[in-house]
VOPAGU-2260 file (C-alpha; in pm, 1 decimal, decimal comma):
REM VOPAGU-2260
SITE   aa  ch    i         X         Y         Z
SITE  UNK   A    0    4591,7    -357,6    2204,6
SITE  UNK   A    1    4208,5    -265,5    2064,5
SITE  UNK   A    2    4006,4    -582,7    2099,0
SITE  UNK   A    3    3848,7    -707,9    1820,3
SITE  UNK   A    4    3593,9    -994,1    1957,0
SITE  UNK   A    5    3269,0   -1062,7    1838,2
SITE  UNK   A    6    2998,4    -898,8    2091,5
SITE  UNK   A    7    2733,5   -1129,6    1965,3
SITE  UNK   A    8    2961,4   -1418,3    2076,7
SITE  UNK   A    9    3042,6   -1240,4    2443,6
SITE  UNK   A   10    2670,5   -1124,3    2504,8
SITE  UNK   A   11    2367,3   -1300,9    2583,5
SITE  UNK   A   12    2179,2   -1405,6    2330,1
SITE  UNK   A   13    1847,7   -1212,9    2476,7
SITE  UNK   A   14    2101,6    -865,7    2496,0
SITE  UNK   A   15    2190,7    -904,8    2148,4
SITE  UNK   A   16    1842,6    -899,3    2047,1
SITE  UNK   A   17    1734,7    -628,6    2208,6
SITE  UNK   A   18    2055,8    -429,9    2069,8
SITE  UNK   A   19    1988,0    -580,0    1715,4
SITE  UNK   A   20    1610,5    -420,2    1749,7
SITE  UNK   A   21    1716,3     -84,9    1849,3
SITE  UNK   A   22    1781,3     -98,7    1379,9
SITE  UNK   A   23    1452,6     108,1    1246,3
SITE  UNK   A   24    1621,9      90,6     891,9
SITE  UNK   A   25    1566,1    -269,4     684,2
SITE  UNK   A   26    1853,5    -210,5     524,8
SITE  UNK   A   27    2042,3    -193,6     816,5
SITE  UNK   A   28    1956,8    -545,3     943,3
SITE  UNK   A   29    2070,4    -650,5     601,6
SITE  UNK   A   30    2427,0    -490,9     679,8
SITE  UNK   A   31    2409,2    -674,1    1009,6
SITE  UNK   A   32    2316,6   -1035,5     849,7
SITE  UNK   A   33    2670,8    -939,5     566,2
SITE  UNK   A   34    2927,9    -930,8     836,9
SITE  UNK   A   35    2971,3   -1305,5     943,1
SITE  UNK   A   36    2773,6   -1622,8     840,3
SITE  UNK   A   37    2757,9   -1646,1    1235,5
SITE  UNK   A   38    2534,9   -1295,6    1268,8
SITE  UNK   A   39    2326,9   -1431,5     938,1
SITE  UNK   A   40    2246,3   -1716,6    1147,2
SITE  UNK   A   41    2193,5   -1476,7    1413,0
SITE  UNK   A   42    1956,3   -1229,8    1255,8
SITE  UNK   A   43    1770,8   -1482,1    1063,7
SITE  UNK   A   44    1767,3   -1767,4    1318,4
SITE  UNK   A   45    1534,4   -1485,1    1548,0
SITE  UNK   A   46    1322,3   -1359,8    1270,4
SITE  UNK   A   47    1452,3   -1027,0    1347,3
SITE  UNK   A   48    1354,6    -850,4     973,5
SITE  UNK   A   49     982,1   -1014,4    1057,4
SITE  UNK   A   50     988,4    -851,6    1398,9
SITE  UNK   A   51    1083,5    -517,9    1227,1
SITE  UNK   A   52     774,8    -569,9     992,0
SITE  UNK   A   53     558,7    -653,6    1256,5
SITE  UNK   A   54     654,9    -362,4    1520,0
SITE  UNK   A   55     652,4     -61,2    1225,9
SITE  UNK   A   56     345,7    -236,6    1074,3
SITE  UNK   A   57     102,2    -424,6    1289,3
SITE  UNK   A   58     -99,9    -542,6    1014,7
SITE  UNK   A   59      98,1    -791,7     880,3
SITE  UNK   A   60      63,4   -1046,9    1188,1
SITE  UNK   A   61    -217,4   -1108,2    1024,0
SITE  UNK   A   62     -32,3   -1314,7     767,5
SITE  UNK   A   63     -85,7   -1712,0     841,4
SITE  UNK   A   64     133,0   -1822,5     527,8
SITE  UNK   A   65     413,4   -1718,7     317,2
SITE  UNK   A   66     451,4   -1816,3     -50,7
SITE  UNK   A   67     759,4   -1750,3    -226,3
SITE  UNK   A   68     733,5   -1778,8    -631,1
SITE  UNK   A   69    1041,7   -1968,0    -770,0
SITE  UNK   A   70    1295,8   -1769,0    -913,2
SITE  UNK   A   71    1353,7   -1789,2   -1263,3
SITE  UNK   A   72    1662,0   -1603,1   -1273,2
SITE  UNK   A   73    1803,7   -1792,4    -962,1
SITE  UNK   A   74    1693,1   -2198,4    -929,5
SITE  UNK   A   75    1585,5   -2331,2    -637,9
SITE  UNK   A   76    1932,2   -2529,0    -528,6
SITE  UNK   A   77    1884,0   -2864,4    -299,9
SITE  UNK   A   78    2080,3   -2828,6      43,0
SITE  UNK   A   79    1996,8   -3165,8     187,2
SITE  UNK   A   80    2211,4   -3004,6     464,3
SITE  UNK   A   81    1971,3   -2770,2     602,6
SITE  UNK   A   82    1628,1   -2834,2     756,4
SITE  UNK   A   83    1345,9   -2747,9     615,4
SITE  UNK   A   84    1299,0   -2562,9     942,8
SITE  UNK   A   85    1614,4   -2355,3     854,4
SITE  UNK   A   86    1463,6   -2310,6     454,9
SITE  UNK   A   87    1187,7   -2142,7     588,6
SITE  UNK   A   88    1333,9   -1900,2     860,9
SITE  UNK   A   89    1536,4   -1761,1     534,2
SITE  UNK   A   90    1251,7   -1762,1     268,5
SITE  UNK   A   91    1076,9   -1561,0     577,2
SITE  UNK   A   92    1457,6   -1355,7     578,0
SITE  UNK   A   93    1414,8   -1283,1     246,7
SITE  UNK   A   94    1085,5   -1197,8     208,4
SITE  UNK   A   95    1023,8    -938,2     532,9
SITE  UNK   A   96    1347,6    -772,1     443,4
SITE  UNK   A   97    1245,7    -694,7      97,8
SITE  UNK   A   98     847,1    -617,5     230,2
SITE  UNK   A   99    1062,4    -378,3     526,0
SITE  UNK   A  100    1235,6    -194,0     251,8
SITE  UNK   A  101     956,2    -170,8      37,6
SITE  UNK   A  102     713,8      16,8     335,3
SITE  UNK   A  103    1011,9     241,3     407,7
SITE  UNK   A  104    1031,7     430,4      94,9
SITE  UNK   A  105     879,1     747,9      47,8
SITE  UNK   A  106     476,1     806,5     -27,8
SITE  UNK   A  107     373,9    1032,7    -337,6
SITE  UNK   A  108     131,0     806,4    -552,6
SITE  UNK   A  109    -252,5     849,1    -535,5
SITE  UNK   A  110    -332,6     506,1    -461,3
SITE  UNK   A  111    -734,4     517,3    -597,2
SITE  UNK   A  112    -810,0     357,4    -895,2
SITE  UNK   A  113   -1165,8     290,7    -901,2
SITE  UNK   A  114   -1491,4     351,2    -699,3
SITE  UNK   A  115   -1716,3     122,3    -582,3
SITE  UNK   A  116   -1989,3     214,7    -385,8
SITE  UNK   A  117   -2170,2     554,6    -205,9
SITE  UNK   A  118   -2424,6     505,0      52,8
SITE  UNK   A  119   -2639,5     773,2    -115,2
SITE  UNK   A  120   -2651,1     950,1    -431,6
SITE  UNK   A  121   -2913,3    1246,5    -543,8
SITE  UNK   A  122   -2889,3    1268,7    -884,6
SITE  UNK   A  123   -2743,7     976,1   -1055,7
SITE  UNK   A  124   -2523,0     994,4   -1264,2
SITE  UNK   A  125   -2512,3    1357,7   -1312,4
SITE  UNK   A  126   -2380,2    1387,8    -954,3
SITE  UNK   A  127   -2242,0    1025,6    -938,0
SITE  UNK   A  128   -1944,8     895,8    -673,7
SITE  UNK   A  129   -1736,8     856,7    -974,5
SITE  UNK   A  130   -1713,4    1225,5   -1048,8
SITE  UNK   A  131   -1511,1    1277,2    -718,9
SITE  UNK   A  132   -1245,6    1042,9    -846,4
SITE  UNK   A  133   -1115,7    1341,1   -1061,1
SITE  UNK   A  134    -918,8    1659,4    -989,7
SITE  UNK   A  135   -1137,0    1981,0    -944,1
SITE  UNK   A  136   -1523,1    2060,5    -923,5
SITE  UNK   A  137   -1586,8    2107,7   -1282,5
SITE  UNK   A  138   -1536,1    1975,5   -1605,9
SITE  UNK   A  139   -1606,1    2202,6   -1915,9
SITE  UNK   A  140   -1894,4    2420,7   -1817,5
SITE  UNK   A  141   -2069,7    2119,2   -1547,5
SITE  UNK   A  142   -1995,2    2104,6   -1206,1
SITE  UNK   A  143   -1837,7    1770,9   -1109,6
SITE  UNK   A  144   -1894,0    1630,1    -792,3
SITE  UNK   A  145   -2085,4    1357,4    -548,1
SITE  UNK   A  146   -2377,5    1446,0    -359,2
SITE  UNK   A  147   -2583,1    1270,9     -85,3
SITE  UNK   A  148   -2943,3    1233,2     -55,7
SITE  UNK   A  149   -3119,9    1533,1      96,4
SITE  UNK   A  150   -3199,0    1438,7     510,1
SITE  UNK   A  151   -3372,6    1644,7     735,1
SITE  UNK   A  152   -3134,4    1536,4    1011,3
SITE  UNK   A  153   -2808,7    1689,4    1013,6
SITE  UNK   A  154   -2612,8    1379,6    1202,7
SITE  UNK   A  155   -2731,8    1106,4     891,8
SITE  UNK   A  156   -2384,4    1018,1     770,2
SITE  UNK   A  157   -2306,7     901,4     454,2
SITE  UNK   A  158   -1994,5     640,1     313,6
SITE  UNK   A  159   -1826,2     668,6     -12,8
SITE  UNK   A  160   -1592,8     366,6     -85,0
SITE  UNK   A  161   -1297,1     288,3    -307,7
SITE  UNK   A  162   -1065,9      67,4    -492,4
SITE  UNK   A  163    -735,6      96,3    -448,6
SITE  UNK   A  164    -453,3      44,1    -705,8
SITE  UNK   A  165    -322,6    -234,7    -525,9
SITE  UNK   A  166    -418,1    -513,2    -242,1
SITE  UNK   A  167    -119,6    -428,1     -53,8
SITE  UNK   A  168     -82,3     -66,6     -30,8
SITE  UNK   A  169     104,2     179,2     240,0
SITE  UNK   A  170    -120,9     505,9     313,1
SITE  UNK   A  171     -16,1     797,7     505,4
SITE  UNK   A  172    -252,7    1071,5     405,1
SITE  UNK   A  173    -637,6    1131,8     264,8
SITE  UNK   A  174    -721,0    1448,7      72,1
SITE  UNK   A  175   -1072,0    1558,3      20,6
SITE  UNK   A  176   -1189,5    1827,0    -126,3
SITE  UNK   A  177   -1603,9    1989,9     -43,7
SITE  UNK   A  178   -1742,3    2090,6    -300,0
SITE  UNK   A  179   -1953,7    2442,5    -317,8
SITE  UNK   A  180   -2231,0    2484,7    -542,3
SITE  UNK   A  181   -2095,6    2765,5    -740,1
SITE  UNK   A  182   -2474,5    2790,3    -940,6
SITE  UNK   A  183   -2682,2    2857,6    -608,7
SITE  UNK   A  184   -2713,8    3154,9    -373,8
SITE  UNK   A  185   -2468,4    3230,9    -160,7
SITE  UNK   A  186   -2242,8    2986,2    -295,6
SITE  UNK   A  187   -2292,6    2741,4     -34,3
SITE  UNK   A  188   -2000,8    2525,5      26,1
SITE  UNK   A  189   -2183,2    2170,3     131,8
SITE  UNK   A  190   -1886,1    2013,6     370,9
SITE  UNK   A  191   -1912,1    1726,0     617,0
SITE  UNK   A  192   -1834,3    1827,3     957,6
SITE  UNK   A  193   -1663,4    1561,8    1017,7
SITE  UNK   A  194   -1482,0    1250,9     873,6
SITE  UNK   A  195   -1281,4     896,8     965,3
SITE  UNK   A  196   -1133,7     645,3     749,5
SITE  UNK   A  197   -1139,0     290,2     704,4
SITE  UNK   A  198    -974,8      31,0     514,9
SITE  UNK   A  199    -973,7    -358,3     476,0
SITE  UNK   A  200   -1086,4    -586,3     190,5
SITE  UNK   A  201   -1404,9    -754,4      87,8
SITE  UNK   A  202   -1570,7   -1038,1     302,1
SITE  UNK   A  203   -1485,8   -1345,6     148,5
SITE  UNK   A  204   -1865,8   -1503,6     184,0
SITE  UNK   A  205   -1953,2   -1281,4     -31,8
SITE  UNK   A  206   -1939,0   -1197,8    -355,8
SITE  UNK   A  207   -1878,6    -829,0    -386,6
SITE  UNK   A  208   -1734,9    -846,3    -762,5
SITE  UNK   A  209   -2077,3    -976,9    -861,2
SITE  UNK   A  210   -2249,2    -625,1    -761,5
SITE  UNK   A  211   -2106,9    -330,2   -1039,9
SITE  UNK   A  212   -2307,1     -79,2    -945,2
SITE  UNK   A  213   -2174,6     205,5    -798,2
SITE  UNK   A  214   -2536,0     323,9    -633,9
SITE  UNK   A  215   -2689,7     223,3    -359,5
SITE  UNK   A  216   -3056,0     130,3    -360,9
SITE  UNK   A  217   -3306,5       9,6     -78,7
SITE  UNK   A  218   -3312,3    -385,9    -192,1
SITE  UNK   A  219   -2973,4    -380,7    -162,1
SITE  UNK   A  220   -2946,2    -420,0     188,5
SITE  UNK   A  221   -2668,2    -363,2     410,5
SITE  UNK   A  222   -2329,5    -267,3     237,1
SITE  UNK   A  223   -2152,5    -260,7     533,7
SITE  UNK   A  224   -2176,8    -648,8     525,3
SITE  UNK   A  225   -1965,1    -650,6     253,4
SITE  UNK   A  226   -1649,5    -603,8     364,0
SITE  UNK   A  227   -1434,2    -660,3     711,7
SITE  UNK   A  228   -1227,7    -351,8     779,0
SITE  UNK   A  229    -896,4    -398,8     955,3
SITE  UNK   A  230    -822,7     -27,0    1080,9
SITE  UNK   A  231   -1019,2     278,5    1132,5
SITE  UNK   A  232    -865,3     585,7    1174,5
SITE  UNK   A  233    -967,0     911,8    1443,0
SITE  UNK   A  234   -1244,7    1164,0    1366,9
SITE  UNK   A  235   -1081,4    1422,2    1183,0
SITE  UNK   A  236   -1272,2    1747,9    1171,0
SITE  UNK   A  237   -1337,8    1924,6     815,0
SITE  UNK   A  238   -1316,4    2295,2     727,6
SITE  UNK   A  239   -1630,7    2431,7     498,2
SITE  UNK   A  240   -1380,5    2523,8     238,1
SITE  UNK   A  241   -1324,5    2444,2    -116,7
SITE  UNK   A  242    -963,3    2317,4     -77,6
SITE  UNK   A  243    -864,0    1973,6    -113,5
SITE  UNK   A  244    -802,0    1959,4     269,7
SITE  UNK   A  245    -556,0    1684,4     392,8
SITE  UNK   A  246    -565,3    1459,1     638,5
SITE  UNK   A  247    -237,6    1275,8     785,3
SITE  UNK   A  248    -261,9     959,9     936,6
SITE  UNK   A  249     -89,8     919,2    1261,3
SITE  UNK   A  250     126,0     646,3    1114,0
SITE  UNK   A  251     109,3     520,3     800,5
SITE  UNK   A  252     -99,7     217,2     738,4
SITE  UNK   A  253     -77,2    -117,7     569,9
SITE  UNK   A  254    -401,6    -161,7     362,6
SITE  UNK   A  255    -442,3    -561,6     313,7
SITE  UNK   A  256    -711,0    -578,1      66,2
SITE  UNK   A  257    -724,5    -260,4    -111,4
SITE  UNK   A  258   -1071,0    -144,8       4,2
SITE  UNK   A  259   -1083,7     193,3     170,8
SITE  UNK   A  260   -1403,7     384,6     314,7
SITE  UNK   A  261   -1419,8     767,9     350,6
SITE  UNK   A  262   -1714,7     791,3     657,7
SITE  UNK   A  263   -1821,4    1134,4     632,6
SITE  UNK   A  264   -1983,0    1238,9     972,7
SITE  UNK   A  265   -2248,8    1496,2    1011,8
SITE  UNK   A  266   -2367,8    1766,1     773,6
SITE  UNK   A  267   -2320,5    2141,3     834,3
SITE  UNK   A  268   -2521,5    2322,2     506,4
SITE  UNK   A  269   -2881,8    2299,8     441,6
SITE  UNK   A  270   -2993,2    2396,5      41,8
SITE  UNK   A  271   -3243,5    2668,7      67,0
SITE  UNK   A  272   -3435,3    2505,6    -223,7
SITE  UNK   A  273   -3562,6    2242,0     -41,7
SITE  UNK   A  274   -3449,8    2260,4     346,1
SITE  UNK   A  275   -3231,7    1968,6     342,2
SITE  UNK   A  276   -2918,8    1921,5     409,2
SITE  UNK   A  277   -2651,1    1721,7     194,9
SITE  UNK   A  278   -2302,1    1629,7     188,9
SITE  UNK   A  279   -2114,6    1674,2    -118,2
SITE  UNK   A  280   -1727,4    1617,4    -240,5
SITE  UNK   A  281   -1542,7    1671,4    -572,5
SITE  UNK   A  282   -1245,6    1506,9    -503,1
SITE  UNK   A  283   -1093,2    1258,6    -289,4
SITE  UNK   A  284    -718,5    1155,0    -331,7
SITE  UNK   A  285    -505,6     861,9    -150,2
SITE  UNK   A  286    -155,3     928,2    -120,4
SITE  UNK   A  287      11,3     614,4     -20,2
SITE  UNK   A  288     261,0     343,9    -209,3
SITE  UNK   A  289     170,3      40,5    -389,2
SITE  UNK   A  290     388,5    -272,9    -343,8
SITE  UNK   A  291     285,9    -473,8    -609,1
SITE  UNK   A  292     367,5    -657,6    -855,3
SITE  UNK   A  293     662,6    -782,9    -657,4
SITE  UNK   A  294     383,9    -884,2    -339,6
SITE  UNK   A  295      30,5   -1001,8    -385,9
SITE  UNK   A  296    -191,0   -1122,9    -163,3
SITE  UNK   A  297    -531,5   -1334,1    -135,0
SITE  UNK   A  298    -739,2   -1313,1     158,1
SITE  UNK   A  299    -787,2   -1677,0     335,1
SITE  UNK   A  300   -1093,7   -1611,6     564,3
SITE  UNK   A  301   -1341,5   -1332,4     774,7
SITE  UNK   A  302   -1098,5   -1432,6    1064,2
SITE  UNK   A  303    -864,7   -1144,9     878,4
SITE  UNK   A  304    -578,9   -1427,1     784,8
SITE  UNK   A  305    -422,3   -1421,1     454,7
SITE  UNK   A  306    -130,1   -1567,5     248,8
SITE  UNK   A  307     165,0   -1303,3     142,2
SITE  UNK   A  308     304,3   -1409,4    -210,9
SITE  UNK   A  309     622,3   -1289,7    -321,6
SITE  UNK   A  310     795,6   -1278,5    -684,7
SITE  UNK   A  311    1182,3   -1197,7    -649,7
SITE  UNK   A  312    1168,9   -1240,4   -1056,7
SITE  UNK   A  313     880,5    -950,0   -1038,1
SITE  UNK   A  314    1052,0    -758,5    -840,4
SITE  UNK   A  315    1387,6    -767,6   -1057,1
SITE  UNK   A  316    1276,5    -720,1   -1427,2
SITE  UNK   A  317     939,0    -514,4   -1371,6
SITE  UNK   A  318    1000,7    -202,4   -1539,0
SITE  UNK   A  319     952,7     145,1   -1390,3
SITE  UNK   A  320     582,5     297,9   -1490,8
SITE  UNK   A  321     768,7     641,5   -1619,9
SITE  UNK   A  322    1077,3     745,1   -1725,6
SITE  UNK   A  323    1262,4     993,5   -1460,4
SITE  UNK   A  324    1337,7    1301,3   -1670,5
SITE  UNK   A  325    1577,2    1349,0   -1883,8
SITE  UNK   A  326    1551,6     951,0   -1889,1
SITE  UNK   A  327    1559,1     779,7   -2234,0
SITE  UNK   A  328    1438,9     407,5   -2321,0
SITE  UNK   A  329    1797,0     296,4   -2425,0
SITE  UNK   A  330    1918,5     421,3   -2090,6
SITE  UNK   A  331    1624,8     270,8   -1861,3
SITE  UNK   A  332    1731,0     -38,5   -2094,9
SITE  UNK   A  333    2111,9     -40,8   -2076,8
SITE  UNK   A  334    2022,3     -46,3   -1674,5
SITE  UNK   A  335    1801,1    -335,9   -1654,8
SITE  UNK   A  336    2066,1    -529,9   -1922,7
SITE  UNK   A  337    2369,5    -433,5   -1650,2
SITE  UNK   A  338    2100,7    -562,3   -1335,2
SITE  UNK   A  339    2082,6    -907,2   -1523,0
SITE  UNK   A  340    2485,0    -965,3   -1557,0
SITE  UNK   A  341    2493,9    -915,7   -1184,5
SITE  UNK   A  342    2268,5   -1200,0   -1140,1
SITE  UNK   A  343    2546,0   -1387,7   -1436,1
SITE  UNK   A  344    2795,6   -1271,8   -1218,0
SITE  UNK   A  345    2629,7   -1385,9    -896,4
SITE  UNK   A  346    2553,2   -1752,3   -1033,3
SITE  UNK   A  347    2877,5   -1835,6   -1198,3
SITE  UNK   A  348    3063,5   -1704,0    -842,5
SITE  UNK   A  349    2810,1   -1978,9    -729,2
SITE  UNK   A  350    2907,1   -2215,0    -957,0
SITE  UNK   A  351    3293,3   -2159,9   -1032,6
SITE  UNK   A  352    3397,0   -2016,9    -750,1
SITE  UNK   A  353    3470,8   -1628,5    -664,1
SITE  UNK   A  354    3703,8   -1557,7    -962,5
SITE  UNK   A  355    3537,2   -1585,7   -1233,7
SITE  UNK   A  356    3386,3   -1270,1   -1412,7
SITE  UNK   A  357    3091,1   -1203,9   -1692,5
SITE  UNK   A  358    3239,1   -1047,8   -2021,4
SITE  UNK   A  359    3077,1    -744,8   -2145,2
SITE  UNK   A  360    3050,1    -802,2   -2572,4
SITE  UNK   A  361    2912,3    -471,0   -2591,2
SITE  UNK   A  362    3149,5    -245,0   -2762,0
SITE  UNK   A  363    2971,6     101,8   -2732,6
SITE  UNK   A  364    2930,2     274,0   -2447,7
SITE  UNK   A  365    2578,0     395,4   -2298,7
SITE  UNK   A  366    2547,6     695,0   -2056,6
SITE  UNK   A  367    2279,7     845,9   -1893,1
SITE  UNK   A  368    2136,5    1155,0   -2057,9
């Protein structure tokens, strides 16, 4: 006769745990929590999609409080039958296992969206940090690209810094791309030698917004002050090529703040007009993953704490950017209007009990194209 016990129930509760963590997959834990409402007590009562969170992605222990926007589509029920203890450890359910699912999907956006600052700039704006937010090293007949000051040491490094499309954003790769003075002898190709990354978000006792230039200059001070960075990645070492040349991270990283810093680290080619040697880029791309507008967050204090806010109704009727090809409105449409008689379907199950079924009026039919 096959036995057909629960092991959760015949195992000690510190060997189910460990078994239960041995999941890599979100999605997987959600599986788990379906089966019984004995494992959903289980798996929520030990925080086990947080711990999932936490071990793939370090960076979120840095998250002191959760916020969880009511749901529109789904009211907030009373259940004077649960602590408020037990209300939290599944808002905290909810939340990590959508936040784990989010970080596992795949990378392919380029996260940049604006520049902010470059420790050094020769010819502003002709040659302006702004120039290396777009693909290639020329537009029309001009070359387009950043380029330091001119130093007669070779080891002055320089910092360009960036905005990124979202305060919450997974990265797993930086692409850069030298840039080599096609108008000058020789064709010099003006590379760093070498280059690390940073990211983090700006220092809340100060009020970076307030400064729009994108320039440095000497009263300016310290830039570095401006921000608190929250991971820096190894030396990686750059090829004097004009490729966009990219760099993998060794994991991907959870940027909490959507600040990142390119460090570029030594210079390699000296310009024979002048004896100097510069550093000087035409593109740099971020490929990472967004994860708003369904998270947000807001930075509490220098001590790197912050508050995670989540918006299930975000989450549900945001529309996709683009259309997948081959995709039409009416389709992308039809979708979203079948998505919302699930949630019908879900409340009046709530409400009426597991019977009861939403009627589609629609009398046409939709297919995908």
């Amino acid at each position: 006769m096959e036995w057909c016990g629960d092991f959760l129930q015949c195992l000690l509760p510190d060997m189910s745990i460990k078994i239960l963590t041995c999941l890599e997959n979100p999605s997987d834990l959600i599986r788990v929590s379906a089966v019984s409402s004995s494992w959903r007590q289980f798996v929520i009562g030990n925080g086990l999609c947080k711990n999932l969170c936490l071990k793939r992605y370090p960076e979120i222990s840095s998250v002191a409080n959760m916020i969880e926007v009511e749901n529109a589509v789904v009211p907030v029920v009373s259940q004077p039958e649960k602590s408020m203890e037990w209300l939290c450890l599944e808002r905290d359910h909810r939340v990590y296992a959508f936040l784990a699912q989010g970080l596992s999907n795949c990378m392919t956006e380029d996260c940049l969206i604006d520049a902010i600052h470059a420790s050094s700039t020769d010819n502003y704006p002709a040659e302006s940090i702004m120039n290396t937010l777009k693909p290639g090293d020329r537009v029309a007949y001009r070359g387009s690209y950043w380029s330091s000051r001119g130093e007669g040491d070779p080891t002055v490094p320089e910092t360009l810094t960036y905005k990124l499309i979202s305060k919450l954003c997974l990265i797993s790769e930086i692409h850069i791309q030298p840039f080599q003075a096609y108008f000058q002898f020789g064709f010099p190709i003006y590379s760093a030698k070498a280059m690390r990354f940073r990211v983090g978000h700006p220092n809340v006792k100060i009020d970076v917004e307030s400064d729009n230039r994108h320039e440095s200059a000497p009263a300016q001070g310290s830039y570095c002050d401006k921000y608190v960075w929250t991971y820096t990645s190894p030396v990686f070492p750059v090829a004097q090529e004009n490729i966009l040349q990219k760099f993998k991270l060794p994991e991907p990283v959870l940027c909490i703040g959507g600040v990142l810093q390119v460090e570029l680290l030594g210079r390699v080619q000296r310009q024979q007009m002048d004896g100097l040697y510069y550093i000087c880029v035409s593109h740099v791309q971020v490929v990472g993953r967004p994860l708003l507008p369904a998270f947000d967050v807001e930075i509490l204090d220098e001590a790197r704490k912050c508050s995670l806010k989540y918006c299930p109704e975000e989450r549900l009727c945001q529309p996709s950017n683009s259309l997948s090809e081959g995709e039409s409105t009416s389709t992308r449409f039809h979708r979203f209007r079948v998505r919302l008689r699930g949630w019908e379907q879900m409340i009046l199950n709530t409400l009426l009990g597991a019977g009861a079924d939403v009627v589609d009026d629609d009398s046409d039919e939709e297919h995908d194209v």
